[in-house]
N, C-alpha and C positions, 0 to 999 in steps of 0.2 A: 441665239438669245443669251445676253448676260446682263449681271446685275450694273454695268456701267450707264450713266445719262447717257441720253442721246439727245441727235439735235439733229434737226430736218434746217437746212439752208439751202436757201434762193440763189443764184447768181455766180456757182460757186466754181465755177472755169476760171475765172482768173482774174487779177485784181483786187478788190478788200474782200470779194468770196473765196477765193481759192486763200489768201490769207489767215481769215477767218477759220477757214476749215482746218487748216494746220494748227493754228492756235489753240483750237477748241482739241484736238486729237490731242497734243502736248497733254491739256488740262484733264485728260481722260476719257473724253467724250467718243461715244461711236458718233456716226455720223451719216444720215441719208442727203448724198445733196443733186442738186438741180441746175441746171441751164440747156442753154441750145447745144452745143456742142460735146456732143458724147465722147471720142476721143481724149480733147480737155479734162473733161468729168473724172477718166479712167485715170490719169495722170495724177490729176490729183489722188484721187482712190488711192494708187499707190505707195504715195509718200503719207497718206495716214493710214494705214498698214504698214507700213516700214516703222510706224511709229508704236507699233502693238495697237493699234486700234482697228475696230472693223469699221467697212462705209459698204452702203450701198447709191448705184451710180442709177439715176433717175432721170435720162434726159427727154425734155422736150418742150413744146411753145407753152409757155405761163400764157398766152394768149387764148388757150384752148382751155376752156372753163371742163371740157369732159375728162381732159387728163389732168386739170389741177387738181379735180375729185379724186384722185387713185394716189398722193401724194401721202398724202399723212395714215390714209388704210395700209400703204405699204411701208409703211415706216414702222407702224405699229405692226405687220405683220412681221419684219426680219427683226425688230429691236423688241417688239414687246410694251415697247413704249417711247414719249414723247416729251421730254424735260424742255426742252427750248425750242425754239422756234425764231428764225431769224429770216425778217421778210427781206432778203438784200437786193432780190435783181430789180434792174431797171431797164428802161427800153424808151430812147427818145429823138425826136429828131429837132437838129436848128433851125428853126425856121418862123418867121412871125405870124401873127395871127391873121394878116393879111393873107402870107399866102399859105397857111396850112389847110389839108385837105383833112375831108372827115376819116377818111380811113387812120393819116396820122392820129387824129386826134380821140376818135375812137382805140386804137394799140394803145397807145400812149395810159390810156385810164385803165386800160383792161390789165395791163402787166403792174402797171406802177401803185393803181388802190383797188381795183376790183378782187384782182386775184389774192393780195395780202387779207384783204378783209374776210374771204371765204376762205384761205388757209390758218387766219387766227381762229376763226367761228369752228372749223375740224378740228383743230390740236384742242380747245378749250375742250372741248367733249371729254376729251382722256384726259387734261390736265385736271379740269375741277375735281373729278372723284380722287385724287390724290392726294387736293387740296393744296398742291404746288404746282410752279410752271412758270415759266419767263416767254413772254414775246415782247420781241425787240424790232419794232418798223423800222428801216433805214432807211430816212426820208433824207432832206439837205436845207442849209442854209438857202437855197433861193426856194423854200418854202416861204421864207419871208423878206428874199431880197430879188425883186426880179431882173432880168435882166432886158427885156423885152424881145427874148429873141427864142421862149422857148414857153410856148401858152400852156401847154397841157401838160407838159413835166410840170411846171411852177403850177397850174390846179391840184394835178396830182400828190403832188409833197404836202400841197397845202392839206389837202384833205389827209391824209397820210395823220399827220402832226393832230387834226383836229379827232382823227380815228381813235386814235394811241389813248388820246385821253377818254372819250367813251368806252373803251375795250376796258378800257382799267378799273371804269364807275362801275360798269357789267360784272365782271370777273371779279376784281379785286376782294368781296367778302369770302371766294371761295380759295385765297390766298394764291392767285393768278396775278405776278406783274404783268403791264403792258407799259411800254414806253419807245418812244420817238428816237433815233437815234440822228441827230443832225453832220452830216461831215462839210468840211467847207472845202479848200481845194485841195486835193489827192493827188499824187500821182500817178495817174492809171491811163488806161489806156483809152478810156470811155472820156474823160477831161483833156486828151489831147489831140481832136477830133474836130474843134467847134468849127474849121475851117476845113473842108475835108480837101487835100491834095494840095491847102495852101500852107507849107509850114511855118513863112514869114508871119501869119497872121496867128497862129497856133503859138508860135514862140515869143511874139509881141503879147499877146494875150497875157501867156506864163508872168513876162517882166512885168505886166502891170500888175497882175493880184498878188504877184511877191511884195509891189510896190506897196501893198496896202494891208500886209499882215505882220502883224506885232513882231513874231517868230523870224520873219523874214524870206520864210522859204514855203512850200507844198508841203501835206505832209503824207509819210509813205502809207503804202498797205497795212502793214506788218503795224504801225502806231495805232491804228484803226482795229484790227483786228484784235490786238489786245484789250482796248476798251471795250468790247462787244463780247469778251470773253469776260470779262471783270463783273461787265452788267448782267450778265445772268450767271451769274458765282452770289454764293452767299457771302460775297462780302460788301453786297448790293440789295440786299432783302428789304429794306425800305426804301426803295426808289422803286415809285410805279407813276403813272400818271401824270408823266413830265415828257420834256425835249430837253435832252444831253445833245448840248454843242461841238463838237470838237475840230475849230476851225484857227487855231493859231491865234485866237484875239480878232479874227478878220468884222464879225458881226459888229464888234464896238467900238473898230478905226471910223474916223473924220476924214482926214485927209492923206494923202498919200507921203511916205517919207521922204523921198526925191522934194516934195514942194516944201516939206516940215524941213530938209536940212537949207533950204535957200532963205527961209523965214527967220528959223535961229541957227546959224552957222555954227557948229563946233557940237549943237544939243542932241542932233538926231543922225543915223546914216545908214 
């Protein structure tokens, strides 16, 4: 136990979690984190410990509501305590509403808002009597952009987003943020999947929503991770009860640049 934050994170084998976890250790933070993949987990563990920080490695299914219980008690049993809270893991499959089964669509809610909702509702416990605390949902832009190919992520984010702001109206007197954390397209491993075993369609995908973001490009882990460490830093103490975008400009392109440089030649590219 030492007097350093801590932070219990979701998802945190690799991608903007395993990012995240580095970033947070940088910023001083111990760290309890979470996913399927315990080896992964341990990996990480060690590069935040290399970094003078401690972590404990916590793995197993966010789908299993009896060990999402034991998450935040053992958080609070190796750190003593519970400064942040980052709800990151997701768990989805592509597929449309046509043909999704209920088991899909059941996971799909159980990892993506069930389980965030009853690991805010634990950390809150310990956060209010301190009278601080950040929880940061990582929901996504196709919270409000669908794509039609993916029913129960896009419920889930939705709800997610609509969560963040109730956690906040709840919490927020006891000086608890809660806020949405929206990422648009990433570079991870989870976004480069939509077609599984087809890469033509995976890499077509890429060109297109490059084609349709301000920035021009994905953005990485490591950009992601720093914002998520920003937002639960006191240099973020009045932001609670909102959705932080962080998608390249993608939510408020029109049209795509490829069609914008054919329309005015020389203005876009």
């Amino acid at each position: 136990m030492t007097d350093a934050p801590a932070v219990l994170l979701t998802g945190a084998s690799r991608g903007i979690g395993a990012a995240a976890a580095i970033e947070f250790a940088r910023r001083g933070y111990d760290l309890a984190i979470v996913a399927t993949d315990a080896e992964a987990l341990r990996k990480v563990a060690q590069q935040i410990e290399q970094l003078g920080r401690s972590a404990i490695v916590l793995p197993g299914d966010l789908a299993d509501l009896n060990y999402v219980a034991t998450l935040v008690p053992k958080t609070i049993e190796r750190f003593g305590r519970i400064d942040v809270l980052v709800n990151n893991a997701a768990w989805r499959e592509t597929v449309t509403m046509r043909k999704i089964s209920l088991e899909s669509w059941e996971r799909t809610l159980r990892i993506c808002l069930t389980t965030p909702a009853l690991l805010a509702r634990d950390a809150a416990v310990h956060m209010e009597p301190r009278g601080r605390g950040v929880i940061i949902n990582v929901s996504s832009i196709m919270s409000q952009h669908a794509t039609g190919t993916a029913p129960a992520y896009v419920a889930a984010k939705g709800g997610m987003d609509a969560l963040s702001y109730e956690l906040a109206a709840l919490y927020g007197a006891s000086g608890v943020r809660v806020l949405a954390f929206n990422p648009g397209a990433i570079d991870t491993e989870m976004s480069a999947n939509y077609s599984a075993g087809d890469d033509d369609v995976n890499a077509r995908l890429r060109q297109c929503t490059e084609d349709m973001i301000p920035l021009r490009r994905w953005g990485t882990s490591e950009e992601i991770a720093r914002t998520l460490a920003w937002l639960a830093s006191d240099d973020a103490t009045y932001i609670t009860g909102t959705t932080i975008v962080a998608d390249g400009g993608w939510s408020h392109q029109l049209h795509p640049y490829s069609l914008k440089a054919r329309m005015h030649p020389g203005q876009f590219r």
